[in-house]
Wavefront OBJ file of the C-alpha trace (Angstrom):
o trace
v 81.805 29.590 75.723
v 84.524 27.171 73.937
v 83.690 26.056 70.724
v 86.077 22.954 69.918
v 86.526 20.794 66.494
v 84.103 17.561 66.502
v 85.667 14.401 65.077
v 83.943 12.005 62.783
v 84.377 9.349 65.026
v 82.512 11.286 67.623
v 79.319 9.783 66.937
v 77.107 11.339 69.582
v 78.151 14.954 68.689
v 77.521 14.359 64.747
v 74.268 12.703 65.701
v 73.472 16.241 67.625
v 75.034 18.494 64.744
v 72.407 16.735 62.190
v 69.638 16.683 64.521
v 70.062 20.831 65.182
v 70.508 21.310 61.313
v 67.424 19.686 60.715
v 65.670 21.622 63.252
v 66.841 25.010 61.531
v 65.891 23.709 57.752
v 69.480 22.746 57.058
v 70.868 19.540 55.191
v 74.044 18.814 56.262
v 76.205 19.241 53.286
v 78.684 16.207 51.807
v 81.155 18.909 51.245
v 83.026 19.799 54.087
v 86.539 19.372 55.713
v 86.372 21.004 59.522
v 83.368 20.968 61.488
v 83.122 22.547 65.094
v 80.421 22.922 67.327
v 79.696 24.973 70.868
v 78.479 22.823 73.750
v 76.033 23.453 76.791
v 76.808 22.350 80.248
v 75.741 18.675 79.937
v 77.548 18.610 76.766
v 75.135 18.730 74.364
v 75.724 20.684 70.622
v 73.817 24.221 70.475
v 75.742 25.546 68.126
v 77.817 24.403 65.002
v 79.384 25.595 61.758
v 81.765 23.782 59.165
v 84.365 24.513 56.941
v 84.955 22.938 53.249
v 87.829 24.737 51.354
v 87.427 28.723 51.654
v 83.734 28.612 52.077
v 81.851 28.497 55.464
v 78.857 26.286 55.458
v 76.536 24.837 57.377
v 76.541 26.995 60.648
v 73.356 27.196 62.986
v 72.301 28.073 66.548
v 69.876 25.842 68.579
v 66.813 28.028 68.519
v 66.553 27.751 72.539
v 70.181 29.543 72.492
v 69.766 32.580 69.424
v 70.620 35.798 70.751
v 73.634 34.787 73.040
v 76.064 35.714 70.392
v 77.223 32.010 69.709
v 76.699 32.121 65.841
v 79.688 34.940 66.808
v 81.873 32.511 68.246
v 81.462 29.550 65.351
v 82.553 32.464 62.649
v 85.111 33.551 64.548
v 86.575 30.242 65.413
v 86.176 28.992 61.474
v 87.413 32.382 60.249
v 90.936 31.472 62.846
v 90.666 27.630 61.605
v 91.096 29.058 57.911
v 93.404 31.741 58.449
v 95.440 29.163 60.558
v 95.861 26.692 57.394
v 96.654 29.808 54.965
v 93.555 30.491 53.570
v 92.718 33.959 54.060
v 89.964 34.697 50.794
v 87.013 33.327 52.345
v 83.309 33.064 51.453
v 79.801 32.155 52.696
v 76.130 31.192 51.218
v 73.165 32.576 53.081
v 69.499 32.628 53.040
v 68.859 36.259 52.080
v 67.415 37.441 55.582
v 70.950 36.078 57.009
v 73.058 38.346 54.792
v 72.670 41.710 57.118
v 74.164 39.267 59.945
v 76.556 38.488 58.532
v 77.687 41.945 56.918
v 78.228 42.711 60.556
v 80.897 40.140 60.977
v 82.767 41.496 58.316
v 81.307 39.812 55.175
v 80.565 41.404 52.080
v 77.446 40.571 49.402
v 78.825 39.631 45.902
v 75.716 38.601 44.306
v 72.285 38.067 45.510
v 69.269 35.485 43.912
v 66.057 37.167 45.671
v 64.368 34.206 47.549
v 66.799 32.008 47.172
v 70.572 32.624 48.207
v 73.109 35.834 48.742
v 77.489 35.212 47.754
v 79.225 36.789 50.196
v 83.404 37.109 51.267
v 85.464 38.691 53.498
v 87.291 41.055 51.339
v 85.036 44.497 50.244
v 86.889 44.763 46.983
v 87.304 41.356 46.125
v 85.011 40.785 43.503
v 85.676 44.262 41.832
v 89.457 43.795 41.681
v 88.645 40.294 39.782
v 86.661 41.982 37.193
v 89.508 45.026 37.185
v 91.711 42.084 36.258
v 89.679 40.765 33.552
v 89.410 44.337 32.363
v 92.599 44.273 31.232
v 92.274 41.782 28.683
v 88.966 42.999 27.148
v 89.247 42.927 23.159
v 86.666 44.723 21.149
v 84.411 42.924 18.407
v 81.099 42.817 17.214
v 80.651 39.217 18.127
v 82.784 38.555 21.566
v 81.860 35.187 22.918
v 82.674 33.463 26.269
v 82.422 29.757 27.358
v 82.776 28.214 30.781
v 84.942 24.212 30.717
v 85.521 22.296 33.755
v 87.235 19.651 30.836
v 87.768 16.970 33.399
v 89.466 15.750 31.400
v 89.649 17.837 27.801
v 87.804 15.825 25.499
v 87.253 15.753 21.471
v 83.597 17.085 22.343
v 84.997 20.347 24.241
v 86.977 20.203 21.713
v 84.404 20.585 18.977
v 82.763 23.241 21.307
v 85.381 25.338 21.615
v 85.988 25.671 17.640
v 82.710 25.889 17.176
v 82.571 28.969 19.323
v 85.963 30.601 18.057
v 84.874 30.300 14.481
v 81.594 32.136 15.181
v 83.560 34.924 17.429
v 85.773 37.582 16.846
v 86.988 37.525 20.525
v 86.211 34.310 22.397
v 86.949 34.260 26.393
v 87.372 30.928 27.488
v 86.872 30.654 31.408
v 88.867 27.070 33.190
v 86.883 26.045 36.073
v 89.867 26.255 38.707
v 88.295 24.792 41.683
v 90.109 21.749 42.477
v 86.928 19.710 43.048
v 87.353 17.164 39.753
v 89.353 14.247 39.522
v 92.026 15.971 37.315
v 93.324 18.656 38.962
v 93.482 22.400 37.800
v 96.932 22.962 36.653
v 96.494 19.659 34.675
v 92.778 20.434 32.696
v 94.003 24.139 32.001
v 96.945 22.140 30.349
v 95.248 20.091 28.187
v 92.462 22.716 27.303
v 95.310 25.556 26.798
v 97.368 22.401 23.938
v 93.798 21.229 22.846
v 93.051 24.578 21.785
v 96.582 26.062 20.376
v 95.213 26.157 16.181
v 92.743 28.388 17.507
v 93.747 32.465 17.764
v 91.135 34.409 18.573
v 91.037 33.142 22.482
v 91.399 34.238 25.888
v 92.374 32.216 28.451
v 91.028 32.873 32.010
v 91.012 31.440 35.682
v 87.541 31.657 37.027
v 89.252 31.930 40.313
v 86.586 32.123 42.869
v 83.680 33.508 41.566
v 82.342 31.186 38.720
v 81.549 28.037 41.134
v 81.581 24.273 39.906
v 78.326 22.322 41.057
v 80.327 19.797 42.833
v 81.256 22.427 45.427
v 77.695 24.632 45.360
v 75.761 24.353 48.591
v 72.851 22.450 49.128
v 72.456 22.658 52.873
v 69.455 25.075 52.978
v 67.946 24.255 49.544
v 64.639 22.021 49.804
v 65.656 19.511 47.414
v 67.764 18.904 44.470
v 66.046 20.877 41.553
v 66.431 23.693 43.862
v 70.035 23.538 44.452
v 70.537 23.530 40.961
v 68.210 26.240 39.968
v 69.985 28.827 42.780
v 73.251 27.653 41.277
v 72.462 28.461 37.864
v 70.679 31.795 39.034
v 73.608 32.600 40.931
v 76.693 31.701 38.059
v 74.386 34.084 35.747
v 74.268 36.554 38.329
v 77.689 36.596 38.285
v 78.329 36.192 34.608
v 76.129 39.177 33.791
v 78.676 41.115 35.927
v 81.669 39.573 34.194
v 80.045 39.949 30.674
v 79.102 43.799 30.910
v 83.040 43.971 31.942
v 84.734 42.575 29.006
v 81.676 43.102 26.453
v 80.300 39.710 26.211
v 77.431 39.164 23.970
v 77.696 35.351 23.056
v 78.018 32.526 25.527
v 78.307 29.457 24.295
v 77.234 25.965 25.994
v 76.861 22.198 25.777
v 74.012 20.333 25.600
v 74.083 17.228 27.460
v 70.348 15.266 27.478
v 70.984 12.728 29.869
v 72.260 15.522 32.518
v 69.289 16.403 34.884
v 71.834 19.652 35.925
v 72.821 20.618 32.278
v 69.391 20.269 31.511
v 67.858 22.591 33.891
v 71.109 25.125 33.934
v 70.574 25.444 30.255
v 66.608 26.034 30.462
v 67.243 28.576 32.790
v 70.534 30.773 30.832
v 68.282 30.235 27.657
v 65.971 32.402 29.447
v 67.954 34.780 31.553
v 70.733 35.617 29.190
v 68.376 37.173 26.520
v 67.444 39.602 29.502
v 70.659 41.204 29.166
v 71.519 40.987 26.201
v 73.528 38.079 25.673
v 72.430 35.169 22.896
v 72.092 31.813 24.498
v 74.008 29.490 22.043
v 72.815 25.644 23.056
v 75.378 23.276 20.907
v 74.565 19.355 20.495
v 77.338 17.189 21.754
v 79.863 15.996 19.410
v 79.156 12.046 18.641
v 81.183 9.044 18.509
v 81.724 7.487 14.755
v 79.975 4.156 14.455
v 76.845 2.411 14.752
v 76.630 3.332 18.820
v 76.532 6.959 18.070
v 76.937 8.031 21.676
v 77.788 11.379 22.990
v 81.081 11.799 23.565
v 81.502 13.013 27.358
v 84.146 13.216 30.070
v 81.733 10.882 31.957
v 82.684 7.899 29.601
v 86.679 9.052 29.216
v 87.053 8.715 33.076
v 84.924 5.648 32.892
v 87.708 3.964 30.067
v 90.477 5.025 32.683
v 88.912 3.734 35.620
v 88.803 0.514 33.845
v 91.832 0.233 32.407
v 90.755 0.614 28.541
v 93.393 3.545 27.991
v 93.403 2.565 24.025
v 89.931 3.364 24.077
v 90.079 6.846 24.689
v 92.044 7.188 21.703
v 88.730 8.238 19.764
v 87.072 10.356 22.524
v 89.982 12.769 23.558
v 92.552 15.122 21.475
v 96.004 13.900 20.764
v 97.428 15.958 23.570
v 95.072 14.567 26.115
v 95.666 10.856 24.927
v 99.085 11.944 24.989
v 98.934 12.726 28.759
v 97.310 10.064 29.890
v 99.409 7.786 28.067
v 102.747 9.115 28.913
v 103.044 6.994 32.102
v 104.423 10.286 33.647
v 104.204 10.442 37.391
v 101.322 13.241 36.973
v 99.225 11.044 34.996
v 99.762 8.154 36.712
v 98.474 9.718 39.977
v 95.258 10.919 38.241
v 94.774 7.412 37.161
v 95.444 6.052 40.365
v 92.857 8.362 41.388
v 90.319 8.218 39.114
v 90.498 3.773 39.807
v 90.036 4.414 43.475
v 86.944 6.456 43.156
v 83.548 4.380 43.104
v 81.534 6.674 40.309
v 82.871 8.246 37.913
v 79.903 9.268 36.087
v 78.455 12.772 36.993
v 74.639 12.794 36.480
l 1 2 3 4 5 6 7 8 9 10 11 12 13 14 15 16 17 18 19 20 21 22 23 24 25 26 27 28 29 30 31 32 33 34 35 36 37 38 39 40 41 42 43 44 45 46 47 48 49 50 51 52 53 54 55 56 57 58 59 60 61 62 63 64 65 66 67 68 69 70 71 72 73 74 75 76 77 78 79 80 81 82 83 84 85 86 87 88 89 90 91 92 93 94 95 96 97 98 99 100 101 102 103 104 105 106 107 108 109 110 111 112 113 114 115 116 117 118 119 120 121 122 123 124 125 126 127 128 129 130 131 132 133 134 135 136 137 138 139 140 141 142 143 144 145 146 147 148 149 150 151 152 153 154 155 156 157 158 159 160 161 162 163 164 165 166 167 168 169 170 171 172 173 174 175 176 177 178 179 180 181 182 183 184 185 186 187 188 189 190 191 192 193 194 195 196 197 198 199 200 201 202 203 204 205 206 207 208 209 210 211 212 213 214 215 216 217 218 219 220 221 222 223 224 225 226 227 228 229 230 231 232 233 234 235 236 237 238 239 240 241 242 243 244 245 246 247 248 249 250 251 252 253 254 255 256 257 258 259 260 261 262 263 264 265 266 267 268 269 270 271 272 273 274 275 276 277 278 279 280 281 282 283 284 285 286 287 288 289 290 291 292 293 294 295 296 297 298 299 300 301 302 303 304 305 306 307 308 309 310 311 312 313 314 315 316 317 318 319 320 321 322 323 324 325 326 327 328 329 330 331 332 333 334 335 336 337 338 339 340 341 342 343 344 345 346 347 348 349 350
């Protein structure tokens, strides 16, 4: 059996690939980069899988062809496709009564959401060795706080956040998003976060490396519909922050409120409920507003907006100096995110 990379312009194949996922309760997921499927004599898909950064996603077996070891042959051939491109950390979501399958080729459980999803990768320490990392910077306090930014980009309401936090703290962790799924890139947000945050000295910085996953990237190809995807995602990022707090003694953790966010909203409904459960206070802040009669929320949403549309003086009043600074500086860097951000159709996340 040779399983071979489909196209997009190959049409027919795609139209089999979503047909087969549908049959086996998955939704083909926006999110992916590589996509390969196994064929039957008359050329018709029976088995596919796809690829989108490290993770492994949407894979499936025709139900006429389970048990002739073809879900094998898609991991194995995704597993080479990764390694083959550099990327040799890789992970998978699974339906709970999938996980034992996939154990056997090699993948290990991180975190598990009973009934609704298992994290898995492909290295049996990996996880641990993270937290034995962040281990190393634990500080002890009787308030020790930790707060989660994506900052794309760093604005005066983060901003606000993080002081808020740091002047209720003895120890505050602050954890960067580092998945490059935003429109300003890693090494750039940490930047501006890291400068935005410099009159503040009771922080520590972290990478949330692979574990702590943005909701741009989070599945949704098995989830029945939206609300769901965003309820295993926030069960899942607590799952894995309950792990991270018990390692650096984490009793705080401090987040956003954003009303018109249907994610935010539920994500914060459920950590207001689940954090208590182990000990950690649930700190909900209101979102910095603008001065003036509009009074709106200041949000990344709106600061990415004002780029896209060429009102840089605008942002003036929504972002630090150091950010403004940035994207101000006509410096190659920020002229690329710009460039970026204008060729992108919405810029507002919901």
């Amino acid at each position: 059996m040779t399983v071979s990379k489909v196209y997009p312009s190959d049409k027919r194949a795609n139209a089999q690939i979503e047909k087969l996922l549908l049959n086996e309760g998955i939704r083909r997921d926006k999110n992916l980069d590589y996509t390969c499927a196994a064929y039957d004599d008359d050329y018709n898909v029976i088995a596919t899988g796809s690829c989108f950064g490290n993770t492994l996603r949407c894979m499936a077996v025709s139900h006429s062809h389970q048990g002739e070891g073809l879900m094998n042959e898609i991991v194995s051939h995704l597993v080479q496709y990764e390694y083959e491109r550099g990327i040799y950390n890789l992970f998978l979501y699974t339906k709970c009564n999938s996980a034992k399958f996939f154990g056997d080729l090699g993948f290990y459980e991180i975190v598990r959401v009973e009934n609704q999803i298992v994290f898995m990768e492909n290295r049996k320490t990996g996880f641990q060795d993270y937290l034995n990392e962040l281990a190393k910077t634990r500080r002890e306090g009787n308030r020790v706080s930790a707060l989660v930014l994506n900052a794309n980009p760093f604005t005066l309401g983060h901003q606000y956040l993080v002081e808020k936090a740091s002047r209720e703290s003895d120890i505050l962790h602050l954890f960067i998003v580092s998945e490059d799924a935003s429109l300003v890139p890693f090494e750039i947000r940490k930047r501006l976060v890291i400068e935005g945050t410099s009159h503040l000295n009771n922080i520590i910085y972290h990478d949330t490396g692979a574990y702590i996953i943005s909701s741009a990237t989070f599945p949704s190809y098995f989830q029945k519909d939206d609300n769901a995807v965003i309820e295993s995602h926030a069960n899942l990022d607590l799952s894995i922050f309950v792990k991270i707090a018990q390692v650096l003694g984490i009793n705080a953790r401090y987040v956003g409120e954003e009303p018109k966010s249907l994610v935010t909203g539920i994500y914060n409904n459920i950590m207001s409920a689940k954090l208590p459960e182990n000990n950690i206070q649930c700190v909900i802040v209101p979102r910095l507003r603008e001065s003036g009669e509009s009074s709106q929320v200041i949000s990344a949403s709106n600061v990415r907006q004002a780029l896209k549309e060429g009102r840089l003086e605008e942002i003036k009043s929504l972002v630090p100096e150091s950010t403004y600074k940035f994207f101000t500086s006509k410096s190659p860097e920020a002229e690329k995110i710009i460039a970026r951000i204008r060729g992108t159709d919405n810029v507002i996340h919901y």
